[in-house]
C-alpha positions in Angstrom: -27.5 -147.4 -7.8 -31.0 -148.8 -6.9 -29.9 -152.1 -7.3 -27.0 -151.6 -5.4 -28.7 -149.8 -2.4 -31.6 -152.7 -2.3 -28.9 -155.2 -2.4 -27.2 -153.8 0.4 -30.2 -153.8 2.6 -31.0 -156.9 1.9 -27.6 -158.4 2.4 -27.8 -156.6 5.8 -31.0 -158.1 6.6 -30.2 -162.0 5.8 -26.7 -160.7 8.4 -29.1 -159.4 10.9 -31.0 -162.7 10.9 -28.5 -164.9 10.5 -26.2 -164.3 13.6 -29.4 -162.6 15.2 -29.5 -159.5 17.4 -27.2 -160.1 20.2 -24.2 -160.6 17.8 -25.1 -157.5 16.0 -25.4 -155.4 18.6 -22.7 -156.9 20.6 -20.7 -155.7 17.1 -21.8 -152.4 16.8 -21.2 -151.6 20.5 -17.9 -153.0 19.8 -17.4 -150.5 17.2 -18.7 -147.7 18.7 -16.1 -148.0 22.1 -13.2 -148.6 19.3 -14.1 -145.3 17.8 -14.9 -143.6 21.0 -11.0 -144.5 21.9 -9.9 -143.5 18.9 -11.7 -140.5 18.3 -14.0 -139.4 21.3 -15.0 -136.2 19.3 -16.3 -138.1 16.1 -18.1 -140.8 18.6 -19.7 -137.9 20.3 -20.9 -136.8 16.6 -22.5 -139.7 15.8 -24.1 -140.3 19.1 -25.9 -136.6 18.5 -26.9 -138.1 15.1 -28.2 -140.9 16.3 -30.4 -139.0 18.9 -31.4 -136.6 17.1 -32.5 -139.6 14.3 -34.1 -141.1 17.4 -36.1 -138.5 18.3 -37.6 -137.3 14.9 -38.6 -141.0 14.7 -40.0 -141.3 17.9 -42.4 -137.8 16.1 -43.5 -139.8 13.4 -44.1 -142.7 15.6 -46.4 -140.9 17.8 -48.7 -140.0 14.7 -49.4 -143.9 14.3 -51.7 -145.5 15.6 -51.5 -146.9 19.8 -52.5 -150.6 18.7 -49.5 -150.4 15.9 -47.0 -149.0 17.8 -47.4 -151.3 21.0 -44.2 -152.8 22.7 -41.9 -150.6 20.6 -39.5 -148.8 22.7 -36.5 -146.7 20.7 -32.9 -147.0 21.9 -32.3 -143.7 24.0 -28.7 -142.2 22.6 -28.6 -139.3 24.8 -25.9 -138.9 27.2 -26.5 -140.9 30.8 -27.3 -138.8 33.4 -25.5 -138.5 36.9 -26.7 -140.9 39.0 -28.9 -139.9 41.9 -27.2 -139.5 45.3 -29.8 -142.2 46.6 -28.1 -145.0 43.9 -24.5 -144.0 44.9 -25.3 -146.2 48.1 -25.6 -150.0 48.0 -28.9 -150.6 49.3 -27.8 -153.8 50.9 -24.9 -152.6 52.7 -26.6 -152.2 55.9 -27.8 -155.7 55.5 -24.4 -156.9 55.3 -23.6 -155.5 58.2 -25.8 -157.2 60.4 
């Protein structure tokens, strides 16, 4: 099963670097608005899981050190907020108008 499980990981690795990032995440938002049509309940779920795996990372995180952890920024999961009234506007409308 250890075998197996290292294998796995590393057969995801050499993936991740051989299409690179883009492709990967372009995949697994892919995935994530097929299930989300399928099954919003279940996509829901896992975006919960996935925040709440965000955020006790982001804890353990903050207990290393400031030079380690420079420039790393975690994916934020939770649901978007309503927009202010202020962005609802295009700030350039009045421009066009002129």
């Amino acid at each position: 099963m250890v075998f197996l499980a290292v294998m796995s990981l590393v057969a995801a690795l050499v993936l991740y670097f051989s299409i690179g990032p883009d492709r990967v995440q372009a995949w697994v938002v892919g995935r994530y608005d097929r299930l989300r049509d399928r099954d919003p309940d279940a996509a829901d779920r896992l975006r919960k899981r996935a925040a709440a795996a965000s955020k006790r990372l982001a804890v353990v995180i903050d207990k290393l050190p400031e030079s380690w952890t420079a420039g790393l920024y975690l994916p934020d999961f939770d649901a978007p907020a309503e927009p202010h009234a202020k962005l609802e506007r295009d700030p350039f409308e009045r421009l066009a108008r002129q």
